[in-house]
N, C-alpha and C positions, 0 to 999 in steps of 0.2 A: 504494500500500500504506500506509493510514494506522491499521495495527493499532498500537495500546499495549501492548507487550509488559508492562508492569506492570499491568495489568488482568485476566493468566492465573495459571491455576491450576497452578503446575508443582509445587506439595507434594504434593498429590496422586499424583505418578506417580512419587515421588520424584526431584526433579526433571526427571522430563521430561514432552513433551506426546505422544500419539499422533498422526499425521498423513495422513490420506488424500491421496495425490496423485492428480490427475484432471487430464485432455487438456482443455485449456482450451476449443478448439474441436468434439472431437466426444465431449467426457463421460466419455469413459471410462477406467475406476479405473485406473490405470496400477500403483501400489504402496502398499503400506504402513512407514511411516517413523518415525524418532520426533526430536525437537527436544531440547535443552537449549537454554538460557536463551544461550547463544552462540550457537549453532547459529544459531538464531533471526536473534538482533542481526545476522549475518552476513548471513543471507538476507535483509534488507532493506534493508540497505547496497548489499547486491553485485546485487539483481537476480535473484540464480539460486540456484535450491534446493541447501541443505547442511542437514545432518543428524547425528543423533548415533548415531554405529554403535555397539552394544551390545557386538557381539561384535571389533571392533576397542579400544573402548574411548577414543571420541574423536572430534573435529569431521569429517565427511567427507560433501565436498561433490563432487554428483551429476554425473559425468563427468572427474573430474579425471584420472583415466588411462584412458577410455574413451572421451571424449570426448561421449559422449552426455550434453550438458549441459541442462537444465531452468531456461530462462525463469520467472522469476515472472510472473503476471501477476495476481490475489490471493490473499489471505488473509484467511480467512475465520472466525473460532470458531464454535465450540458451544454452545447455552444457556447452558451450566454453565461453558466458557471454561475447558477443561480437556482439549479437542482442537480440532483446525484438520482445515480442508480446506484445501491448497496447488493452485488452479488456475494450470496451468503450458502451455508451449509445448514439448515435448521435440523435443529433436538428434539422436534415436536411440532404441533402443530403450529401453525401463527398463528391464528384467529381465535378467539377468546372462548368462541364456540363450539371449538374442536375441531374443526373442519382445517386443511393444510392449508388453505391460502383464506383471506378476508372475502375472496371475488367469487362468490359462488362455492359450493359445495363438492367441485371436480376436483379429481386426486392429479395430476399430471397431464391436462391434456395433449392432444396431437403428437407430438415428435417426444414430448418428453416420457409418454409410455415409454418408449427405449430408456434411457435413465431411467425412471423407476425400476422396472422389469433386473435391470444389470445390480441395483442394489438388492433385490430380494433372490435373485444370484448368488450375490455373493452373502446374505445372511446365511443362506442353503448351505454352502460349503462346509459348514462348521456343524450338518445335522448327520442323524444319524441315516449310512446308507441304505440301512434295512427299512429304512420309512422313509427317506426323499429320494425322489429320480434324479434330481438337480444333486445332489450328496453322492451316489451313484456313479453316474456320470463321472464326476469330479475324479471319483476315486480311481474308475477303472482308467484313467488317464486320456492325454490329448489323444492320442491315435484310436481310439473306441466313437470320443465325442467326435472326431472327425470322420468318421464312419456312418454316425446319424445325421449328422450335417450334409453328406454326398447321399445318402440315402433320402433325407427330405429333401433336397435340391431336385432327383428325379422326380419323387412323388409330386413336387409342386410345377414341375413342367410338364410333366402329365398333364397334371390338370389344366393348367393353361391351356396348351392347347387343344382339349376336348371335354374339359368338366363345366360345371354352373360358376358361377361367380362367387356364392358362398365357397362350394369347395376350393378355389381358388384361393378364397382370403383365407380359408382354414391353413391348408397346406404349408401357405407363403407363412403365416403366423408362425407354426411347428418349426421351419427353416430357420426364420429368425431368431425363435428361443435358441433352439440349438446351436445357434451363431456365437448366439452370445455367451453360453456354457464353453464353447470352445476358446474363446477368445478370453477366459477367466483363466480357463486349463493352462492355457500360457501364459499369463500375468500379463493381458493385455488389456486395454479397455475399446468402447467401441469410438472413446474420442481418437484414439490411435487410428482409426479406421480414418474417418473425418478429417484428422490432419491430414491424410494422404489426397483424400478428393479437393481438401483447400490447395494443397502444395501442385495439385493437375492443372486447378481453375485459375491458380495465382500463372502457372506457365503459359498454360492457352493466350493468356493475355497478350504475350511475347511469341 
């Protein structure tokens, strides 16, 4: 985190910043918050997101009786440097109602199902093989998981080209889990993947 807190605009908001918090890993808006000029210095000292609650009237930082505490893991401004995005790692839910984000009641939508998916992966790991297929897997090693991975790659082109569309989404589903099981087998993630299509889309450029 090597933001300069003297480089924002906090006149503007009379001193404060507006701040969207977002799931480091799978994007998604968790809440809406806002900083003072402590608040801030706090949350860069300390690592984990604190804030300036309006209606308390004072520094309050995320989990301190809830326990659901938020990892920093950047900070980022606005053109204008007169709001932030806080990407974080959450302990628990944000929303005071239990629910993972303030914005509705969805666990991960669109793309971030992958991220999720890849952390309940990797909880699996650590069960027992006699009761999880994802433990399983794991155990009998990367050359087994890449076995179901080549075997659901046929099964989902099969279907492509001659199944329904649900069978299609099924199949391709199955594929991807197992992608992702594979890609743990070797201590990989599926952002490793991603950097590879950025590092294509950065060349294409040229």
């Amino acid at each position: 985190m090597t933001l300069d807190p003297d480089t924002l605009d906090f006149a503007k908001g009379n001193g404060l910043i507006p701040v969207v918090v977002q799931d480091a890993d799978t994007l998604q808006v968790l809440t809406l918050a806002y900083m003072d000029r402590a608040a801030l210095d706090e949350t860069i000292v300390s690592g984990e997101a604190t804030f300036f609650s309006r209606s308390r009237g004072g520094r309050w930082r995320k989990g301190e009786t809830s326990g659901n505490r938020q990892t920093v893991v950047t900070i980022t401004p606005d053109c204008d440097r007169d709001a932030l995005v806080l990407a974080v790692r959450p302990m628990g839910p944000a929303c005071h109602l239990g629910t993972t984000s303030c914005f509705g009641d969805a666990d991960a939508p669109g793309l971030g199902r992958i991220a999720r998916l890849e952390a309940t992966i990797a909880e699996r790991a650590a069960a027992d093989p006699a009761t999880s297929w994802t433990a399983r897997l794991l155990a009998e090693g990367p050359k087994r998981v890449a076995q179901k991975v080549g075997e659901e790659g046929v099964e989902t082109a099969l279907a492509g080209a001659a199944g329904p569309d649900e069978e299609v989404c099924s199949e391709a589903a199955d594929l991807i889990y197992h992608l992702l099981v594979l890609l743990r087998a070797r201590n990989l993630v599926f952002q490793d993947v991603l950097n590879v299509l950025a590092q294509r889309a950065e060349a294409a450029k040229h």
